[in-house]
C-alpha positions as CSV (number, residue, x, y, z in Angstrom):
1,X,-8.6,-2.2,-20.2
2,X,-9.8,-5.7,-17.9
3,X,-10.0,-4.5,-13.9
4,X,-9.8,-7.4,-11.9
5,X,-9.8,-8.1,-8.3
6,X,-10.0,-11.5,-7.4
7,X,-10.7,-10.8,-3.4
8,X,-13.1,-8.7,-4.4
9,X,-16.1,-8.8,-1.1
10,X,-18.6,-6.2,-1.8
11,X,-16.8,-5.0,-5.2
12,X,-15.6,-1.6,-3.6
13,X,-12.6,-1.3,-6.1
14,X,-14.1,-1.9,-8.9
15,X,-17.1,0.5,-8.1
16,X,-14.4,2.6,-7.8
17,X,-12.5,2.0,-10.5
18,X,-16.1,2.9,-12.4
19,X,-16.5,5.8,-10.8
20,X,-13.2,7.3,-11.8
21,X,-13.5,6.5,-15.5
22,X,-16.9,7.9,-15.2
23,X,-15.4,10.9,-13.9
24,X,-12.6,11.4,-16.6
25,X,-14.8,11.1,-19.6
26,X,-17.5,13.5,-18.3
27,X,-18.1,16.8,-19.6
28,X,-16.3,19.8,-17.4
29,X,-19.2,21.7,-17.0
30,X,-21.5,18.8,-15.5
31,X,-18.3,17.9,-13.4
32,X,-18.6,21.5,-12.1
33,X,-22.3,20.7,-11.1
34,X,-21.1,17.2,-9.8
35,X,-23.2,15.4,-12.5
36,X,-20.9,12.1,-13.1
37,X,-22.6,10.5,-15.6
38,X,-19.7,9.6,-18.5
39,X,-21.2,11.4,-21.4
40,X,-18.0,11.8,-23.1
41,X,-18.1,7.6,-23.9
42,X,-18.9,6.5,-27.2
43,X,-21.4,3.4,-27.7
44,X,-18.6,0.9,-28.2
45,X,-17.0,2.2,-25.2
46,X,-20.1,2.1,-22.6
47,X,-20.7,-1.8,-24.1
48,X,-17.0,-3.0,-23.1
49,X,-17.5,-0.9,-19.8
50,X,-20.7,-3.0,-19.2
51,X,-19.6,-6.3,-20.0
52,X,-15.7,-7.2,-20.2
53,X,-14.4,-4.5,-18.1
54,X,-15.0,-5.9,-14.4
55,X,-14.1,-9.1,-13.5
56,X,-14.4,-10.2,-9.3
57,X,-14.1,-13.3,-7.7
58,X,-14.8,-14.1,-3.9
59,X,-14.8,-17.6,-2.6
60,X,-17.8,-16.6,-0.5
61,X,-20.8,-17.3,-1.6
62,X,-22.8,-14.2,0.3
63,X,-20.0,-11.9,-0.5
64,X,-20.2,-12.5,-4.3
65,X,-23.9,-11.4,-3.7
66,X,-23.9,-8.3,-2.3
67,X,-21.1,-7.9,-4.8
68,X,-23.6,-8.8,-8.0
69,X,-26.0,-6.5,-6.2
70,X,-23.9,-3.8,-5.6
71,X,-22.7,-3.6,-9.2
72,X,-26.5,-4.1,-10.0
73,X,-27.2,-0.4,-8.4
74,X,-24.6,1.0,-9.9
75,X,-25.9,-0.2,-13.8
76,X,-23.1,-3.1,-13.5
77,X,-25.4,-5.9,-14.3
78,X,-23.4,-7.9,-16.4
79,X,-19.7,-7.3,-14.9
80,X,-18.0,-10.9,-14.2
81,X,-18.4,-11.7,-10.6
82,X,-17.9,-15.6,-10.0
83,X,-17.9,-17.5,-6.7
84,X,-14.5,-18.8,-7.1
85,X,-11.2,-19.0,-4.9
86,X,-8.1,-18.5,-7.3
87,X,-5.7,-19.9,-5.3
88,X,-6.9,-23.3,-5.5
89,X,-9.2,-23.4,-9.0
90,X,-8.4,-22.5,-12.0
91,X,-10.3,-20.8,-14.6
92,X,-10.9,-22.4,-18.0
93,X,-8.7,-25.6,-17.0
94,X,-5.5,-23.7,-17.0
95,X,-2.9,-22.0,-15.5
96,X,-2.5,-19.0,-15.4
97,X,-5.7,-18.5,-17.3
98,X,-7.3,-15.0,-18.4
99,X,-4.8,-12.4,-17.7
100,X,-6.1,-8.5,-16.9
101,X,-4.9,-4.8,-17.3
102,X,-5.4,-3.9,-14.1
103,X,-5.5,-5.4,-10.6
104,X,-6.9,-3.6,-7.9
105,X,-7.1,-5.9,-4.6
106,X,-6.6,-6.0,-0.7
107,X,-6.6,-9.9,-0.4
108,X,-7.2,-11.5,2.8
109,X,-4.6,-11.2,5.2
110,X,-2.8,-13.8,7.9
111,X,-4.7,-16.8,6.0
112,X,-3.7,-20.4,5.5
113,X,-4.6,-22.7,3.0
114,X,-4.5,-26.1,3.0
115,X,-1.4,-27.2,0.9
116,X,-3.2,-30.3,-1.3
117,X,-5.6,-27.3,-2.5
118,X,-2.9,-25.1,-3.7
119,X,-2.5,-25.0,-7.2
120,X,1.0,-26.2,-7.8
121,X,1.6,-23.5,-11.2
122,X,1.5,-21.3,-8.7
123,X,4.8,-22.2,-7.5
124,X,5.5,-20.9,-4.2
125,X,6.2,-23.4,-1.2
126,X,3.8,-21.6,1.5
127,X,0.2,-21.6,2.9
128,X,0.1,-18.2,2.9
129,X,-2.7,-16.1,1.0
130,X,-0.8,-13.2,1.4
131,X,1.6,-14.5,-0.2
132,X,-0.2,-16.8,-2.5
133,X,-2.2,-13.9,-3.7
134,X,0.8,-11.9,-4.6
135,X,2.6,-14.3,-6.7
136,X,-1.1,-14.4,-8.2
137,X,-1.1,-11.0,-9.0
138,X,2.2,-11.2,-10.9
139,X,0.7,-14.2,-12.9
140,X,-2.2,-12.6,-13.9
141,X,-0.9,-9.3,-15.6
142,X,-1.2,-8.8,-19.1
143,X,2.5,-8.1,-20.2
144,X,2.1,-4.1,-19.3
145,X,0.0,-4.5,-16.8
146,X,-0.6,-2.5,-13.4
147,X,-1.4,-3.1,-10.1
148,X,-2.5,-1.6,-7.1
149,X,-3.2,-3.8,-4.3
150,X,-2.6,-3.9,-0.5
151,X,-0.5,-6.5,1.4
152,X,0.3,-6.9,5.6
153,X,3.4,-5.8,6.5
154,X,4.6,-9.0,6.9
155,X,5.3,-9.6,3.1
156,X,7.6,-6.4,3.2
157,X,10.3,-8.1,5.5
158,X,9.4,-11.9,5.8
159,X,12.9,-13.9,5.8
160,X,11.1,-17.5,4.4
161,X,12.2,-18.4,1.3
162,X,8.6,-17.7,-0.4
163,X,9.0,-14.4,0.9
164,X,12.1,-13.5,-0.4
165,X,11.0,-15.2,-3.8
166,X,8.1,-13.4,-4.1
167,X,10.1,-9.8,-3.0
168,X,12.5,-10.8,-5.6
169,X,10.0,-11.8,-8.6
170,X,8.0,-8.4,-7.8
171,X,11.1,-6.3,-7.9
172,X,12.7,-8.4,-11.0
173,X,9.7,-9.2,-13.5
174,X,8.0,-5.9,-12.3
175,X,8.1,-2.1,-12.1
176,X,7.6,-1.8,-8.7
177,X,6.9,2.4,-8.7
178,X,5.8,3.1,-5.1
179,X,5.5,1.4,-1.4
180,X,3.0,3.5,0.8
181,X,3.3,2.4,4.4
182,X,0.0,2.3,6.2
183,X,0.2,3.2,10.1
184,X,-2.0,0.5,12.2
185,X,-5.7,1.5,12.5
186,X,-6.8,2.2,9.2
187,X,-9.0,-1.1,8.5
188,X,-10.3,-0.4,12.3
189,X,-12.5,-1.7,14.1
190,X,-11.9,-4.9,11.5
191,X,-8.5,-5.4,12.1
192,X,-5.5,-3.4,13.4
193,X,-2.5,-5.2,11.5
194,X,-0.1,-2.8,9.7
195,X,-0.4,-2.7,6.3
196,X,1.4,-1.3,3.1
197,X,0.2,-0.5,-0.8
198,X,2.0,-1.7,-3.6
199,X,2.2,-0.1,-6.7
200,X,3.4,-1.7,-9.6
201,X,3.5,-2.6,-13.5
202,X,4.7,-5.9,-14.9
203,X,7.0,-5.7,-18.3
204,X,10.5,-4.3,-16.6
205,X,12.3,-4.6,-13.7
206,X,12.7,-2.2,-10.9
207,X,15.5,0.5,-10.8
208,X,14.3,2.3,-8.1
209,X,11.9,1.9,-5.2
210,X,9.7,5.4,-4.1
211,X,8.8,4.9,-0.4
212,X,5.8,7.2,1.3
213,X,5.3,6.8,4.7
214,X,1.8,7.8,5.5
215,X,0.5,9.1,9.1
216,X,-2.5,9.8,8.5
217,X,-5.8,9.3,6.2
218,X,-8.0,11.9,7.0
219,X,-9.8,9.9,9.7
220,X,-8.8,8.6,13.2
221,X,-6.9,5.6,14.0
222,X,-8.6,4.2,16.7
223,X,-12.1,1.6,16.1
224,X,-14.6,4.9,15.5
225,X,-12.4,6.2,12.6
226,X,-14.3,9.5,12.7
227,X,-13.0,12.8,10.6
228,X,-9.9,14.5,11.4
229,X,-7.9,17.6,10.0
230,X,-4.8,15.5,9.2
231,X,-4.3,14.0,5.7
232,X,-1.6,12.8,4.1
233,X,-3.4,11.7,0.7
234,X,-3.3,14.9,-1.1
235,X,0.4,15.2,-0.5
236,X,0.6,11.8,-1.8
237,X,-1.4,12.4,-5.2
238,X,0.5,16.1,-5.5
239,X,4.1,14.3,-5.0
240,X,3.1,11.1,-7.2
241,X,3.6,12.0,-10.8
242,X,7.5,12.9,-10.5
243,X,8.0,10.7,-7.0
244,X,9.0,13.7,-5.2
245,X,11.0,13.3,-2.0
246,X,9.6,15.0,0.9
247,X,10.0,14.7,4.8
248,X,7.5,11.3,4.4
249,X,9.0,10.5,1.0
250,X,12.3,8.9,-0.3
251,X,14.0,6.6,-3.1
252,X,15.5,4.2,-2.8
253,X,17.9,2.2,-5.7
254,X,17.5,-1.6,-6.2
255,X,21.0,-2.3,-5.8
256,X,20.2,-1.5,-2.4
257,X,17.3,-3.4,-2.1
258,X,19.1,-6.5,-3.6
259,X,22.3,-6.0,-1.3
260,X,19.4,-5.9,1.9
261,X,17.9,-9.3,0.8
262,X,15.1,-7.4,-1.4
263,X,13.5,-6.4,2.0
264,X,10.9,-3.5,1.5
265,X,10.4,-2.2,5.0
266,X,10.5,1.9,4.5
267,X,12.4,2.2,7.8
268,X,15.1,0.1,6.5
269,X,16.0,2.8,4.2
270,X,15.3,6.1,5.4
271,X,17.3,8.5,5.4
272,X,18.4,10.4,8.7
273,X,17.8,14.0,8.2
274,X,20.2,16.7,10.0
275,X,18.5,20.1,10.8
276,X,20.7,22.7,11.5
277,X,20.4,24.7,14.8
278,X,22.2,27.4,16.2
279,X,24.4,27.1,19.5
280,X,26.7,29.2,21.5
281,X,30.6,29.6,21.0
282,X,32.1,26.4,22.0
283,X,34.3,28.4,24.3
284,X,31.7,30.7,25.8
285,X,30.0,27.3,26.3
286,X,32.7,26.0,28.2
287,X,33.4,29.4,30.0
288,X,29.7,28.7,31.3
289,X,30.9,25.4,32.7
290,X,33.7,26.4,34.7
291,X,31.7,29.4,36.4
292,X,29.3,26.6,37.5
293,X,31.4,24.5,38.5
294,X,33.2,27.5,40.6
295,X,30.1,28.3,42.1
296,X,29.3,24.5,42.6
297,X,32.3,24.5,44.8
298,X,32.0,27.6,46.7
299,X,28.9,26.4,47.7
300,X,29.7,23.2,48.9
301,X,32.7,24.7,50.4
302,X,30.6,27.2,52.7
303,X,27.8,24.5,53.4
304,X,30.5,21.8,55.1
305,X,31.9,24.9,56.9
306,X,28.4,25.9,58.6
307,X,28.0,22.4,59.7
308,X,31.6,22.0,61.1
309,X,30.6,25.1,63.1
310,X,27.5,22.9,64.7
């Protein structure tokens, strides 16, 4: 599979990405000694890995390299990281160019772009890179491909029409399997904006949407993120492969979806959960009452009569 994250800054995701194949085709016993080394890959295999697999763009020029030497220190040397802004060029003269298995990005948020530099296949009438980078995404997905990639929560409930396009292509050309809301803090102290993952495959469209609202990360929420007990990420993974519904956790069909304008805020749709609780008798309840209000009385009664006495 091509990984490709065309925001890509320091190349974090596709380190990443590395690192988890690494993982899965390493022998159990050096996993148990926390050797991560691949040894499972065959010849042909560690060749694509080294020099199709990774593909990164950045349209700064310092970014792209730290990114080339961060993939350098990792034995990357030869992954495809171009100084190159997608929105605006295009690779190989057309549009929409190489397509890629996988996209793994968290584009630059609350950006604007001036509109003579937009590509116009992109087709969306808006200056936004969330936005632009989105409708990117969906362009640039082989015809069963996946994505994971991060988006402000903006893009979940924006009423412009290139929202609501872009909403509606996602959830009409695309899979869309999961929406995890973010709560504020967790890119602190470089920004504080709320935030969302999308998780999707392109090749069908959406039948149901499976929403996780997530508290908390493991770290705190405020600018010196250090480590805390709470952690919603291993209920996440545990409640992933069958989209289980949970207290955080809920589906939600696309006809409702469409019927809401194809907005994607979780609190839109959650459902109100009842708990039971145990009460009194209504009528020893209301047998409570009336002695109160007896004794209410009898009190007031005997206070007005002391201070006619005065």
């Amino acid at each position: 599979m091509r990984i490709c994250d065309p925001a890509c800054g320091t190349a974090g995701f596709l380190i990443s990405s590395y690192t988890h194949i690494l993982r899965n085709h390493t022998k159990p016993a050096d996993l148990a000694r926390g050797i991560i080394d691949g040894n499972l890959l065959k010849p042909k295999q560690w060749s694509f890995i080294e020099q199709q697999a990774f593909t990164g763009f950045d349209n700064d020029a310092n970014m792209v390299k730290i990114a080339i030497l961060n993939l350098y220190l990792h034995q990357l040397e030869k992954a495809g990281i171009e100084h190159h802004n997608p929105l605006t060029t295009t690779q190989g003269g057309q549009y929409p160019g190489p397509k890629f298995d996988i996209i793994l990005a968290n584009p630059p948020f609350a950006g604007r772009v001036q509109k003579e530099s937009i590509l116009a296949d992109i087709g969306l009438d808006t200056r936004d890179t969330e936005l632009l980078f989105l409708k990117w995404f969906l362009d640039h997905l082989t015809d069963t491909g996946r994505a994971g990639v991060i988006v402000p929560n903006g893009v979940l409930f924006g009423s412009g029409k290139a929202d609501r396009k872009v909403r509606e292509l996602l959830l009409t050309t695309c899979d869309l399997q999961a929406v995890i809301a973010l709560p504020s803090g967790v890119f602190k102290p470089y920004s504080g904006v709320g935030t969302a993952i999308f998780i999707f495959q392109k090749g069908r469209p959406t039948e149901s949407v499976w929403f996780y609202e997530l508290t908390a990360d493991g770290l705190s929420l405020d600018d010196k993120r250090a480590p805390i007990e709470a952690n919603d990420i291993p209920d996440i993974l545990t409640k992933w492969p069958d989209r289980e519904e949970g207290p955080n956790s809920f589906r939600v069909p696309i006809e409702k979806i469409r019927e809401n304008g194809w907005q994607l805020m979780p609190g839109r749709y959650k459902p109100v959960r009842l708990d039971a609780g145990e009460h009194e008798a209504p009528a020893d309840i209301l047998a409570d009452v009336i002695r109160m209000e007896k004794e209410i009385a009898e009190r007031a009664k005997a206070l007005m009569e002391r201070l006619a006495a005065k």
